[in-house]
C-alpha positions as CSV (number, residue, x, y, z in Angstrom):
1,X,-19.4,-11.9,51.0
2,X,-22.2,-10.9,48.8
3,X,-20.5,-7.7,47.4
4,X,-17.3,-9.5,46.7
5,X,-19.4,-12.1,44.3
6,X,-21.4,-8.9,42.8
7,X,-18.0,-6.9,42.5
8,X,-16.3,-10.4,40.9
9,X,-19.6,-10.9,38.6
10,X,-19.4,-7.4,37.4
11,X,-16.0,-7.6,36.4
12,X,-16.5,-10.6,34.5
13,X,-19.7,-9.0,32.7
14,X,-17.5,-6.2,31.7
15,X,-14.7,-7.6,30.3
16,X,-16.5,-10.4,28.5
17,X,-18.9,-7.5,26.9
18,X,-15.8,-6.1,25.9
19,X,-14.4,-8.9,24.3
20,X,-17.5,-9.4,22.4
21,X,-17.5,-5.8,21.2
22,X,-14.0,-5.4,20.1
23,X,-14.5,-8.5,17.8
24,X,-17.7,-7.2,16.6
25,X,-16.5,-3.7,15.4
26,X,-13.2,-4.9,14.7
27,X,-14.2,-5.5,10.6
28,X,-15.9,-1.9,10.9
29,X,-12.8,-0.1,12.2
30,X,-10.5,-1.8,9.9
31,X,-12.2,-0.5,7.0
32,X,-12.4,2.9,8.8
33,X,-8.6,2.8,9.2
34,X,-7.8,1.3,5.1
35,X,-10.2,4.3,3.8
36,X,-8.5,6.7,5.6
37,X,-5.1,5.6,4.5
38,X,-6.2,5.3,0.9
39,X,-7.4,8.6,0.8
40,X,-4.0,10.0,2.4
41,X,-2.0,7.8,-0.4
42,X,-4.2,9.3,-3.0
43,X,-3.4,13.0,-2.0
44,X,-0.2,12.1,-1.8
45,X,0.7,10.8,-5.1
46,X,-2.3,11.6,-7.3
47,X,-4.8,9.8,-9.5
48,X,-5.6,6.4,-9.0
49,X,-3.2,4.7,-11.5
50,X,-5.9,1.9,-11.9
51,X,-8.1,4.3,-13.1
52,X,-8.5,4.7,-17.0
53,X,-7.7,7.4,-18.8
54,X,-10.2,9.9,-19.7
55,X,-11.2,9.9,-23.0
56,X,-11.4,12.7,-25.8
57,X,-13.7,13.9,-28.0
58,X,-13.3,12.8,-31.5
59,X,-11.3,14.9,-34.0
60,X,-9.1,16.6,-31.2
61,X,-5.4,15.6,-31.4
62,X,-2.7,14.8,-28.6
63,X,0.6,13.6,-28.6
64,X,2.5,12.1,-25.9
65,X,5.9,12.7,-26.3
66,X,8.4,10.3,-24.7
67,X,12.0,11.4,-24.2
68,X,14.4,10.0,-26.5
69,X,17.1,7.5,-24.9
70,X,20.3,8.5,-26.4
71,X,22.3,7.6,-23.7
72,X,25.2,5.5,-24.4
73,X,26.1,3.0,-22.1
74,X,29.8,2.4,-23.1
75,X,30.9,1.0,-19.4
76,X,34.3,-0.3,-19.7
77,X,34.8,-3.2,-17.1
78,X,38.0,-3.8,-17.7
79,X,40.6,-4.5,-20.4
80,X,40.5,-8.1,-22.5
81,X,44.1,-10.3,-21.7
82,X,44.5,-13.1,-24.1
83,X,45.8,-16.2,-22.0
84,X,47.0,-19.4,-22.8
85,X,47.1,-22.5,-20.4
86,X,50.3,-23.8,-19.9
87,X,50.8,-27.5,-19.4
């Protein structure tokens, strides 16, 4: 009878301990888990886009070039009918 209240006690111990440690290291592996997915995001698609642009020394010239948008957007929906309401 003894054992069975040691083996019971035991159990209990454990799992509360467990409980208690999850929740404590739960924050820590979180921010484990969001580092490590940043960094993978970063090698994936470059430069922090937060990040501000590095800055030149003065006298050196740059130009950005943005493409030209000579695209014309003639979509024809449909053809115009002229209607009169008829009484």
């Amino acid at each position: 009878m003894m054992t069975f209240l040691k083996t019971i006690l035991i159990i209990l111990l454990v799992y509360f301990g467990l409980k208690f440690l999850v929740k404590l290291l739960t924050p820590y592996v979180m921010r484990y888990i969001a580092k490590k997915a940043g960094q993978k995001f970063e090698q994936a698609f470059g430069n922090n886009p937060f990040q501000p642009p590095k800055k030149e020394k003065e006298g050196s010239i740059s130009i950005d070039k943005t493409p030209s948008s000579k695209t014309k957007s003639k979509s024809t929906v449909g053809e115009y009918v002229d209607y009169e309401e008829i009484d």
